[in-house]
DOTISE-396162 format. One record per residue (C-alpha): x, y, z. Coordinates in Angstrom, 1 decimal. Layout:
// residues N
((X, Y, Z));
...
END
This chain:
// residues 568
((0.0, 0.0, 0.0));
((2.7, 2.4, 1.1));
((4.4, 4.5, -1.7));
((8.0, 4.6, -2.1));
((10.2, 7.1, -0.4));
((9.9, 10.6, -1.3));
((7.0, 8.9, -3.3));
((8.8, 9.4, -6.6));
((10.6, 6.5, -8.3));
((13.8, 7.4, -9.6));
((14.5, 7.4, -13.1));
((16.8, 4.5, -14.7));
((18.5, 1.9, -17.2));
((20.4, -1.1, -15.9));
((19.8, -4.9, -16.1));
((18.9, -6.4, -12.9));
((21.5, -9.1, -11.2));
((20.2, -11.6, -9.3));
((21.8, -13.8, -7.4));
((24.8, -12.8, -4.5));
((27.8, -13.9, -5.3));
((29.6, -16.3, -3.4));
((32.3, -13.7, -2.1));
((29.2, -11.6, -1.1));
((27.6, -14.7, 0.9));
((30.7, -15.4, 2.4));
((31.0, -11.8, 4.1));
((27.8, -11.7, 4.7));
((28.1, -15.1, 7.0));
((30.9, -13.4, 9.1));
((28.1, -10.2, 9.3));
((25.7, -12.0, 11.0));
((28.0, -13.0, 14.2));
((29.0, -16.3, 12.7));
((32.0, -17.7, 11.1));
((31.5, -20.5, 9.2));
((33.1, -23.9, 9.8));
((34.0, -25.4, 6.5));
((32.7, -29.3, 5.7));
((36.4, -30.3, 5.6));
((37.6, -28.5, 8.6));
((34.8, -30.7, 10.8));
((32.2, -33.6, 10.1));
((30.1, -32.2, 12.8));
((27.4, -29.4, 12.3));
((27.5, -26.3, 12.0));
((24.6, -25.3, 14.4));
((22.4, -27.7, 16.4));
((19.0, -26.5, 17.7));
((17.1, -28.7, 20.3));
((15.2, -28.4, 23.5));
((11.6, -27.7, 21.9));
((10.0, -28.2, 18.9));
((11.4, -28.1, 15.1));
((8.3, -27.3, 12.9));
((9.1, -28.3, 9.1));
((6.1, -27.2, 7.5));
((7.3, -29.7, 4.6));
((4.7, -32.2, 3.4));
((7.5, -35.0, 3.9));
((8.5, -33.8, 7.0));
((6.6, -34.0, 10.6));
((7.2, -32.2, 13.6));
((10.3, -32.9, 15.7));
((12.7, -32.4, 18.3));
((15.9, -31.4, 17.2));
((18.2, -29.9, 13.8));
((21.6, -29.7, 12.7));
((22.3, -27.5, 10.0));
((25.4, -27.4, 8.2));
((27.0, -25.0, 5.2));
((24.2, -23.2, 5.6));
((21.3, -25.9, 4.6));
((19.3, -27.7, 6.9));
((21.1, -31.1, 7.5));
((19.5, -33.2, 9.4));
((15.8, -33.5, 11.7));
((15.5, -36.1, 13.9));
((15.3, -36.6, 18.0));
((17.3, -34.4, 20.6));
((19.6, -37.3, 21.0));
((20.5, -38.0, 17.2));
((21.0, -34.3, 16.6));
((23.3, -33.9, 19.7));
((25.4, -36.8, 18.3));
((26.3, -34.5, 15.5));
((27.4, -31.7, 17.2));
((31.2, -31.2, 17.0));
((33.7, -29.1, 19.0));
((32.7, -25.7, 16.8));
((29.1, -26.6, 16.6));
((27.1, -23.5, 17.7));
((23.9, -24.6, 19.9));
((20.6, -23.3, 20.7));
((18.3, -24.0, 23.4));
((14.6, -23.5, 22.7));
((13.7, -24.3, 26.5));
((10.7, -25.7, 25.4));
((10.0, -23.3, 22.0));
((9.2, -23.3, 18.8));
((11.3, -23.7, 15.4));
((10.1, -22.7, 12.4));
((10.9, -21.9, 9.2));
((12.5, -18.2, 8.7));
((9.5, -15.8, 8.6));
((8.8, -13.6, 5.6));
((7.4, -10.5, 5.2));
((5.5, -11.0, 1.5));
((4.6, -7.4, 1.0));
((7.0, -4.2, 3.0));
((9.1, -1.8, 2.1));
((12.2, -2.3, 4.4));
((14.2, 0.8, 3.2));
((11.0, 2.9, 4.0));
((11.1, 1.2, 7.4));
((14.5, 2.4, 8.0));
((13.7, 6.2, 6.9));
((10.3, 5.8, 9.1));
((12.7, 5.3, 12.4));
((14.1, 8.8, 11.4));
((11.0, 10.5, 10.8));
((8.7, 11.9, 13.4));
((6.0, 8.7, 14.0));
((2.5, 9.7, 14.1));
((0.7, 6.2, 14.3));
((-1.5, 6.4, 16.6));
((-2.1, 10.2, 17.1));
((-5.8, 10.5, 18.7));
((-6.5, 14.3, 17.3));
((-4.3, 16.9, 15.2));
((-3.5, 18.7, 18.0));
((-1.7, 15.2, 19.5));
((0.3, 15.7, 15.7));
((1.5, 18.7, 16.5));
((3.0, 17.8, 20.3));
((4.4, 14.9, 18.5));
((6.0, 17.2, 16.1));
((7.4, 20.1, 18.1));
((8.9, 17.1, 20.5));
((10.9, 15.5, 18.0));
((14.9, 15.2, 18.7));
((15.5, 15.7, 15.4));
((13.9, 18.1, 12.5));
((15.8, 18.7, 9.3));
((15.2, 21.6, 6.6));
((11.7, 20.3, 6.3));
((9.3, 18.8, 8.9));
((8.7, 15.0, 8.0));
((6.5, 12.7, 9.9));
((4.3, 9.8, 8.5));
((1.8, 7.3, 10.1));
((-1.4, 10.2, 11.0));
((-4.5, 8.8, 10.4));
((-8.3, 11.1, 10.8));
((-10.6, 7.8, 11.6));
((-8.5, 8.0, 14.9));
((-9.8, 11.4, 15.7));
((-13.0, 13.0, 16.9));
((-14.7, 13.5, 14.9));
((-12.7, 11.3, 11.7));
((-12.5, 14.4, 8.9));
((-9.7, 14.9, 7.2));
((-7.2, 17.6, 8.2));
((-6.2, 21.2, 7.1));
((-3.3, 23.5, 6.5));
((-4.3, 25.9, 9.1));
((-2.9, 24.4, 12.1));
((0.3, 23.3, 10.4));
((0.2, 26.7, 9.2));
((0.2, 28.2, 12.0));
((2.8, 26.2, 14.1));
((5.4, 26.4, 11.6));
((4.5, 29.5, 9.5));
((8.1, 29.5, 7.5));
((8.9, 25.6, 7.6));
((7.9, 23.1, 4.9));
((5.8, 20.7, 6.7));
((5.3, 17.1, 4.7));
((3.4, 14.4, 6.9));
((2.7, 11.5, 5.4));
((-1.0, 9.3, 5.6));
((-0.5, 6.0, 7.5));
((-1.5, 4.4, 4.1));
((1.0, 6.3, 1.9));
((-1.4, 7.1, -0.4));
((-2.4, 10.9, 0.8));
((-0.6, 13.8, 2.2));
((-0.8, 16.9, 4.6));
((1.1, 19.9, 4.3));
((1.3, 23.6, 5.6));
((1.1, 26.9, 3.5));
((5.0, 27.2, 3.2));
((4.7, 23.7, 1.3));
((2.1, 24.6, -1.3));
((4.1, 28.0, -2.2));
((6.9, 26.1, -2.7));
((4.6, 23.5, -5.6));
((2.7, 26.9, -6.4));
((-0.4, 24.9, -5.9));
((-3.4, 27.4, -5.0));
((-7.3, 26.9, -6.1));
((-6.7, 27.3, -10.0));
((-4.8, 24.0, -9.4));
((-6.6, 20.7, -11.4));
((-6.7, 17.7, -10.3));
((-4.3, 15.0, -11.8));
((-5.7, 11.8, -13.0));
((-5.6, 9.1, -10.3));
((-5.5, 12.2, -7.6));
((-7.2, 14.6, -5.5));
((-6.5, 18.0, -4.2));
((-8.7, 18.6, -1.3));
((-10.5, 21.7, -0.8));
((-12.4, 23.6, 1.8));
((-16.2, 24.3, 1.2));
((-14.6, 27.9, -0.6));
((-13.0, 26.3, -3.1));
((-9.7, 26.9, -1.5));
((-7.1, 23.7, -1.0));
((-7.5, 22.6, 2.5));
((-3.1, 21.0, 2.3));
((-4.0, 17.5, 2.1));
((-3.2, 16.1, -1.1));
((-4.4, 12.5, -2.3));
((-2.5, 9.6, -4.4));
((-1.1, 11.6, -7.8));
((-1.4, 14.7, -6.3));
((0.9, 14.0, -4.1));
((3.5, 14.1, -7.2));
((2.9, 18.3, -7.0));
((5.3, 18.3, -4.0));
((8.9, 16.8, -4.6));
((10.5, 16.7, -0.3));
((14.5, 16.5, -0.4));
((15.2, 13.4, -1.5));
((17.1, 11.1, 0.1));
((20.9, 10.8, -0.5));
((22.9, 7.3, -1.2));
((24.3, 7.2, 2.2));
((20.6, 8.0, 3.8));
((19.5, 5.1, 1.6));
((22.4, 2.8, 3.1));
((21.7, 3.5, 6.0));
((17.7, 3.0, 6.1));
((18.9, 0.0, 5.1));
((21.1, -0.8, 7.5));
((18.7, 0.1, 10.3));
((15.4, -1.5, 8.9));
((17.4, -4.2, 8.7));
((18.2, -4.5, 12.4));
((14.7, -3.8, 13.2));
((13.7, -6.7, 11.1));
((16.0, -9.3, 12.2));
((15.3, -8.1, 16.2));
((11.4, -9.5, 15.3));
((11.7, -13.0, 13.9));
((12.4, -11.8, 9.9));
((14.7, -13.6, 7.8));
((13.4, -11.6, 4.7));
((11.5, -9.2, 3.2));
((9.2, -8.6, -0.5));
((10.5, -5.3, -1.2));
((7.6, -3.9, -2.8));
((8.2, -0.7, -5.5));
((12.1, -0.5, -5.4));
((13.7, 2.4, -7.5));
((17.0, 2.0, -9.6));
((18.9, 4.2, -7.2));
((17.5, 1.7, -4.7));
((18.5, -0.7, -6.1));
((22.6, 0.3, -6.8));
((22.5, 0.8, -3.1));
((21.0, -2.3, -2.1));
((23.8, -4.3, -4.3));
((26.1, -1.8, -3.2));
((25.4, -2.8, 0.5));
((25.7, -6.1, -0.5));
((29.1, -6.2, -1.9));
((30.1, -4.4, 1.6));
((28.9, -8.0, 2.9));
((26.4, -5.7, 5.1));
((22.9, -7.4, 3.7));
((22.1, -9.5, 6.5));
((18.6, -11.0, 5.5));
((16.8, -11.7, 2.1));
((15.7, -8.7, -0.1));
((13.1, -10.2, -3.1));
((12.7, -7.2, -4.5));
((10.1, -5.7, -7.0));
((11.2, -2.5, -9.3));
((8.9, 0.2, -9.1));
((6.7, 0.9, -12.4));
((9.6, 3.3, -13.9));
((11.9, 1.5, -13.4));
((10.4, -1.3, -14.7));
((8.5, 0.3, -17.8));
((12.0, 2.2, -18.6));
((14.3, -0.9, -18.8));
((13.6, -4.2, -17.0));
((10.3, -4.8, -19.0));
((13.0, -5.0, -22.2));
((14.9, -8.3, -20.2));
((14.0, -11.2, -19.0));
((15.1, -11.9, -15.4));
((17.9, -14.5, -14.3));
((17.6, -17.3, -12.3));
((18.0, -17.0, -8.2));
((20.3, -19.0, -7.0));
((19.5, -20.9, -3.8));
((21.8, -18.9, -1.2));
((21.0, -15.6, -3.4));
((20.6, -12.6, -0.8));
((19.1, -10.0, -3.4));
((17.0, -10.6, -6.3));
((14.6, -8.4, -8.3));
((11.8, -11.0, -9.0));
((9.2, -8.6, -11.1));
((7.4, -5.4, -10.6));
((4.8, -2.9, -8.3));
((2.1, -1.2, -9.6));
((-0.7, 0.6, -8.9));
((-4.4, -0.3, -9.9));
((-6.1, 2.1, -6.9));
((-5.6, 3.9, -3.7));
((-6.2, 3.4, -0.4));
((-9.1, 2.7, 1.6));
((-8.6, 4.6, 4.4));
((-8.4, 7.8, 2.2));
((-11.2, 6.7, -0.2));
((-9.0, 6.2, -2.9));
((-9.8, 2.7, -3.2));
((-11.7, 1.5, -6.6));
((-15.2, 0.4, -5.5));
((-18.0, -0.6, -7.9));
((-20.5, 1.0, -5.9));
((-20.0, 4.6, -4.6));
((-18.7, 4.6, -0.5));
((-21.1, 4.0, 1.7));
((-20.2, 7.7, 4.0));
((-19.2, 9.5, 0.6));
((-22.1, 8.8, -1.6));
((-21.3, 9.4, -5.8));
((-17.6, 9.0, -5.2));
((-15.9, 5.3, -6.1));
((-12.1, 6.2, -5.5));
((-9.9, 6.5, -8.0));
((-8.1, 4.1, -10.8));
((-4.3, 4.6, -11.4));
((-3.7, 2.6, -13.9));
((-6.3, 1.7, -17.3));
((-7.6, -0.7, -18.0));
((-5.2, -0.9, -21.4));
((-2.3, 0.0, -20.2));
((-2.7, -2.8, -16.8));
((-3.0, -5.5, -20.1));
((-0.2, -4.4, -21.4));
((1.9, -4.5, -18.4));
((0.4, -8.1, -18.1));
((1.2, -9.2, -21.2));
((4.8, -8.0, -21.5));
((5.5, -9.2, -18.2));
((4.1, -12.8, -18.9));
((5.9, -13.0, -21.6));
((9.7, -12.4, -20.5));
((9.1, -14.4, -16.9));
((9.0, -11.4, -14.6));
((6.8, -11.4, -11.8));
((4.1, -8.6, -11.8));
((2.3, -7.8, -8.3));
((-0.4, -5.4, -8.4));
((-2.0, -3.2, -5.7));
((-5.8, -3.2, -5.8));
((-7.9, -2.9, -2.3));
((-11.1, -2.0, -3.9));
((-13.4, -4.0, -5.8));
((-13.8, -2.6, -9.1));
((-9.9, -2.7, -8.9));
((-9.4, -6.3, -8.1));
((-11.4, -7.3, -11.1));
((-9.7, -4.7, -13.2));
((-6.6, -6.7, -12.4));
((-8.0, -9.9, -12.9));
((-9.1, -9.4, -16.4));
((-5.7, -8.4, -17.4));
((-3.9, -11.2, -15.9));
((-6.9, -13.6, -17.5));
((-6.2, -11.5, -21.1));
((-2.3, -12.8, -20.6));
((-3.0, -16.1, -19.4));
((-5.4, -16.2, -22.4));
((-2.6, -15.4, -24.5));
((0.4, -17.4, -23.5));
((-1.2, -20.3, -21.1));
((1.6, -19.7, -18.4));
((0.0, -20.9, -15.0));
((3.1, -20.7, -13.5));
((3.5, -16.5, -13.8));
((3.5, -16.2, -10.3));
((1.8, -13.1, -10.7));
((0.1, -11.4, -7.9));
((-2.7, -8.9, -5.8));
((-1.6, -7.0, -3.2));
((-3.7, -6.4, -0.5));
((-7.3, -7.6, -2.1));
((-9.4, -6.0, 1.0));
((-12.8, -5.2, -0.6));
((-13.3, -8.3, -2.4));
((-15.9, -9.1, -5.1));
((-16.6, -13.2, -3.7));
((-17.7, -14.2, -7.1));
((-14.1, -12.9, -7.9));
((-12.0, -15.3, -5.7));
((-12.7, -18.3, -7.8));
((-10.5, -16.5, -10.8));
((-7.6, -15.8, -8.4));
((-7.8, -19.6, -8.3));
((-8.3, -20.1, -11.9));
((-6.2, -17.9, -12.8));
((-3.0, -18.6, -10.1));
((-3.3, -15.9, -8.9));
((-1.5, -15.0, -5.6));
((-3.4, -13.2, -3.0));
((-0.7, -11.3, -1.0));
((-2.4, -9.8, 2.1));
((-2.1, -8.2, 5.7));
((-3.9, -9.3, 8.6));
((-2.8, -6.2, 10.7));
((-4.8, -4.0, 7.8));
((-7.9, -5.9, 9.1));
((-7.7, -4.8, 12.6));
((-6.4, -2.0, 11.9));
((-8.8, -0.8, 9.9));
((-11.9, -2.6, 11.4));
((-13.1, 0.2, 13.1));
((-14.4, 2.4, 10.2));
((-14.9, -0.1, 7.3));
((-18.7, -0.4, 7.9));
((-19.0, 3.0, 7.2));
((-17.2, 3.3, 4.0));
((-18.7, 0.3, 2.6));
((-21.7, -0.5, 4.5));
((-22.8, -3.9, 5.5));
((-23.5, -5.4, 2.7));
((-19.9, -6.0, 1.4));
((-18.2, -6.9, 4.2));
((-18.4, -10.5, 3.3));
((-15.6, -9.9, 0.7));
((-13.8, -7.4, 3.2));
((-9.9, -9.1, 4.3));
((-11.5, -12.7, 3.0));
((-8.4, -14.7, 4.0));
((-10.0, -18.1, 4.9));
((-12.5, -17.3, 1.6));
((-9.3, -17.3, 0.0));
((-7.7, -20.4, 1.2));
((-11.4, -22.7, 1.0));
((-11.0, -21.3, -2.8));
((-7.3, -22.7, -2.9));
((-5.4, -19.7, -3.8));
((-2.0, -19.1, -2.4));
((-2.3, -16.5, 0.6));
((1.0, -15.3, 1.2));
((0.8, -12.6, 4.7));
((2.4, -9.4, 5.1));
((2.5, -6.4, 7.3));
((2.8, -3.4, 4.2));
((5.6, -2.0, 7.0));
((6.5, 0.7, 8.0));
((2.3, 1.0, 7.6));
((1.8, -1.1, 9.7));
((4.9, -2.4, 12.8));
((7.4, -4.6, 11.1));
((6.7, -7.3, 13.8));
((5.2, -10.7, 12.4));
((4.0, -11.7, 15.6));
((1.5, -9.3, 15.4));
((0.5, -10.4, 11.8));
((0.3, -13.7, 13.3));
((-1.8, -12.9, 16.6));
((-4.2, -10.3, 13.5));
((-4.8, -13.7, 11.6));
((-6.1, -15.8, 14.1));
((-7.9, -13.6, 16.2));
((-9.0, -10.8, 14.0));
((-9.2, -8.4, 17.4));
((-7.1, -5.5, 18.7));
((-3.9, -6.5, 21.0));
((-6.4, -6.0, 23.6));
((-9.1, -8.8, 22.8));
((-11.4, -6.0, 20.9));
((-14.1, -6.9, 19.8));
((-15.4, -10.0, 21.7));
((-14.6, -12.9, 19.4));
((-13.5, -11.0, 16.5));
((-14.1, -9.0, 14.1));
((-15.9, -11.1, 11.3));
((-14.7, -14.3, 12.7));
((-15.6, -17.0, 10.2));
((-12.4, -15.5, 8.0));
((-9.9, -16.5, 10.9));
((-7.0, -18.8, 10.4));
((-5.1, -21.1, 12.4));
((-1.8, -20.7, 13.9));
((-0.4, -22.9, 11.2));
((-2.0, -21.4, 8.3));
((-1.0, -18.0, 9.2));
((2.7, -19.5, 9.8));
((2.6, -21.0, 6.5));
((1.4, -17.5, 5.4));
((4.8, -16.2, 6.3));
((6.9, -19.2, 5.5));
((5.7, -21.6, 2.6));
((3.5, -19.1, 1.0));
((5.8, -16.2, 0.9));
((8.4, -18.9, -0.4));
((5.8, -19.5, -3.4));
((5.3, -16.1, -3.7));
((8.6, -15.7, -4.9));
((9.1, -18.3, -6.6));
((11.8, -19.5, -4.0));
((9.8, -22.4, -2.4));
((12.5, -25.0, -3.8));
((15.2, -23.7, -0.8));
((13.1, -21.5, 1.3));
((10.2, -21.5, 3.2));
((10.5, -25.1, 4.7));
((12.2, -27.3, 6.8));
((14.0, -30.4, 5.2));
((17.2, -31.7, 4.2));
((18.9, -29.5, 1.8));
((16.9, -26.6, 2.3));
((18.4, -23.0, 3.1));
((18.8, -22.7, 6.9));
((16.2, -20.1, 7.3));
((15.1, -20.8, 10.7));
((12.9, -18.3, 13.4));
((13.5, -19.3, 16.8));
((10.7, -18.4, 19.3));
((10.3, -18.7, 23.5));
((6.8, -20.9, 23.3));
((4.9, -23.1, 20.8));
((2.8, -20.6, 19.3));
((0.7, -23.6, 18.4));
((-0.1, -24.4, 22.3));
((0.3, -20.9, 24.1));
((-3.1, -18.6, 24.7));
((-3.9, -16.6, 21.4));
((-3.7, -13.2, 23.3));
((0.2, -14.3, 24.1));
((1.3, -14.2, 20.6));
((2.3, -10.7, 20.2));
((4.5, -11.2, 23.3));
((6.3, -14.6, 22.6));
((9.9, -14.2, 22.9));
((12.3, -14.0, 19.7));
((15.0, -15.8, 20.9));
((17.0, -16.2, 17.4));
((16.8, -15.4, 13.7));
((19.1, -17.2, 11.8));
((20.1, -16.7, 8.3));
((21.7, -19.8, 6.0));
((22.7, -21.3, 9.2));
((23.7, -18.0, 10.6));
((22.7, -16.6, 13.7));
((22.0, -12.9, 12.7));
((20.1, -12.3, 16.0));
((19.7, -14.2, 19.0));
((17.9, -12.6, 22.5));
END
């Protein structure tokens, strides 16, 4: 959901590369805390793990007590005292004192370097009024040039309107101020911003956009999807990218992730991300997805190359958008919003230029993940996927939704006929829960964050969190998808409970599916024999402990191709 930083893709032309070199993967091993032992040097394992429960989440594999891993692959499964028997005098060990073990978790759909430029920006989730903003703002350590903050959202505030200028205005007459909508997909500004875009009430609005205005036909500074193009922020340097890296990074690893779907990557990105990698400082997986420039400008001309097993970085495929966001009412519904009546959101991409995306995608093997939340979106996307599968009869395109919250049902059986991967959030749902009956009414709730609809259809549901949206912290997404409340038990039994999952499917959601997602399922995502030693390590069996636990449940390591990249 969340735009790329700045919100501008940066122009381009290079050939993606794949797969991390060996030299690369060797650095990166001594990164993560832990050096290597060669096959010849011992005949023991690398790393042992025992005292809980190993959960393979292979179809060949059952639950068990104990694994050795060595040169980085998963080497053995078996009982606490076969395992142990392997252990040499450099095997590492961990202790699950009575945990869990399960395949590395995945975040399918984030935006990591975003996540590391949101823990230097002034954080507004959660603000209860504008006024709360404002504190938060004038209380920040840090302010550059311009005032930046993301994460506000009105349907927090009393009553849920959106905001003006004139507060920002007035607290920070002579300083740009740029705060960014929870979603990514609308902004708020002061006057000194729209002097500086010379945007005043002659402006018109873009297609796919909206500039808001006051009841006198005056702009009231919040600017919505394409609009937001008007106002170009300082953009980020190379060393500000490398090091949003860096730190989102760290925050990842800290929660459990082993690796991220980098969702709308720019080409600048990009040289930094391989540039980081060379350093042998890219401590987790990055399956990246070019952002629609860079794509349309270059990659769209290549086919891509394979991923090697142990590869680090890829670029799989592309982002693009079909709609906004809900919470903003940029969202494409079919029917007009239920508290805005007449007005259906907004389509970013046509209808022609979606199948042509499709088509030239399908046919040179890259990956193309769409976002569409609304409706009339969803099925916008879904006839240009069916007009390329149509075409070239490639069921195995991997291509994908993102998000898929307002769901047409009668549309679910041609994500399954079609392939098609549903990538969704469960945080979004109770996040959001609060105020979706009033933009859609009742009646289509039944299609509204359909995960188990999904599943009974057989589609592939890989989960998410859409970070720095939402926290970067999968235990949440997992406690989201089998509860469906708030991290304080609200409402009683859920909200819309029949479209809960169970512990395993949302853990499969993170692990197997995400692996499928990216068409990485042969090394990642499971537990067996020659698999890539992804591996999270957590405190309890989140299969056994109480529901409202699961946001709580220790991290105690997150391990990397056998490397332990963060242990508690």
């Amino acid at each position: 959901m969340l735009h790329t930083m700045g919100h501008k893709s940066q122009p381009g032309r290079r050939r993606f590369l794949s797969a991390a070199s060996g030299a690369a993967t060797t650095v990166f091993l001594s990164a993560c805390g832990t050096k290597k032992t060669s096959v010849q040097a011992t005949t023991g394992a690398d790393l042992v793990i025992t005292g809980g429960t190993i959960l393979p989440l292979h179809r060949l594999h059952q639950p068990c007590e104990a694994l050795a891993v060595r040169d980085g692959k998963v080497w053995k499964l078996g009982s606490r005292s076969e395992i142990e028997a392997l252990a040499g005098t450099n095997t590492k060990k961990i202790d699950l004192e009575g945990g869990l073990a399960t395949p590395g978790l995945v975040d399918s759909h984030a935006h990591l370097i975003n996540l590391g430029a949101s823990l230097e920006e002034v954080d507004l989730r959660g603000a209860r009024s504008p006024e709360e903003v404002i504190r938060r703002l004038k209380n920040a350590k840090r302010l550059g040039d311009w005032v930046i903050g993301r994460g506000w959202d009105q349907n927090l505030w009393s009553p849920p309107t959106m905001p003006t200028h004139h507060i920002l205005t007035r607290e920070f007459p002579d300083r740009p101020v740029w705060l960014t909508r929870v979603d990514g997909h609308a902004a708020w500004c002061n006057k000194a911003v729209m002097d500086l875009a010379n945007l005043n009430a002659d402006v018109e609005d873009p297609p796919g956009g909206e500039f808001l205005r006051g009841e006198d036909g005056e702009l009231t500074g919040v600017l919505i999807d394409t609009a937001m193009d008007a106002v170009t922020p300082p953009p980020p340097s190379r060393e500000d990218i490398r090091r949003y890296i860096i730190e989102g990074q760290r925050h990842a690893l800290e929660r459990g992730l082993t690796g991220v779907h980098e969702m709308g990557i720019s080409k600048l990105q990009h040289h930094v991300v391989k540039s980081v990698e060379r350093e042998g400082a890219l401590r987790m997986r990055l399956n990246a997805y070019a952002d629609r420039e860079w794509f349309e400008s270059e990659l769209m001309e290549t086919t891509p190359e394979p991923v090697a097993a142990e590869a680090l970085y890829a670029v799989l495929g592309a982002k693009i958008y079909a709609d906004g966001a809900l919470g903003s009412r940029g969202a494409a519904l079919t029917d007009s919003y239920h508290d805005r009546p007449g007005h259906k959101g907004k389509l970013l991409t046509s209808q022609k230029r979606l199948e042509r995306l499709a088509l030239e995608s399908m046919e040179r093997g890259w990956q193309l993940a769409t976002h569409a939340i609304g409706d009339r979106a969803i099925h916008q996307v879904l006839n240009a996927y069916g007009l390329a599968d149509q075409r070239f009869r490639r069921r195995d395109h991997r291509f994908r939704i993102e998000h898929c919250q307002i769901v047409n049902v009668n549309d679910i059986a041609d994500f399954a006929r079609l392939s098609v991967v549903a990538s969704m959030q469960p945080t979004h749902a109770t996040s959001d829960m609060s105020w979706v009956p009033d933009r859609i009414g009742q009646r289509r709730l039944e299609g509204a964050y359909a995960w188990r609809r999904f599943i009974n259809a057989g589609v592939h549901l890989a989960l998410g969190s859409d970070f720095p949206v939402e926290q970067a912290d999968p235990r949440l997404g997992l406690y989201a998808a089998v509860t469906r409340q708030t991290v304080g038990g609200a409402p009683e039994g859920g909200w819309l409970p029949d479209q809960r999952l169970t512990v395993v499917e949302a853990l499969r959601g993170f692990t197997t599916e995400a692996a499928f997602a990216a068409r990485r399922e042969a090394h990642l995502g499971a537990l067996a024999p020659g698999m890539q030693a992804d591996i999270t390590c957590f405190g309890a069996d989140l299969r056994s402990a109480p529901h409202s636990e699961l946001p709580d449940i220790p991290i105690r390591a997150t391990i990397i191709a056998g490397n332990i990249c963060h242990r508690a």
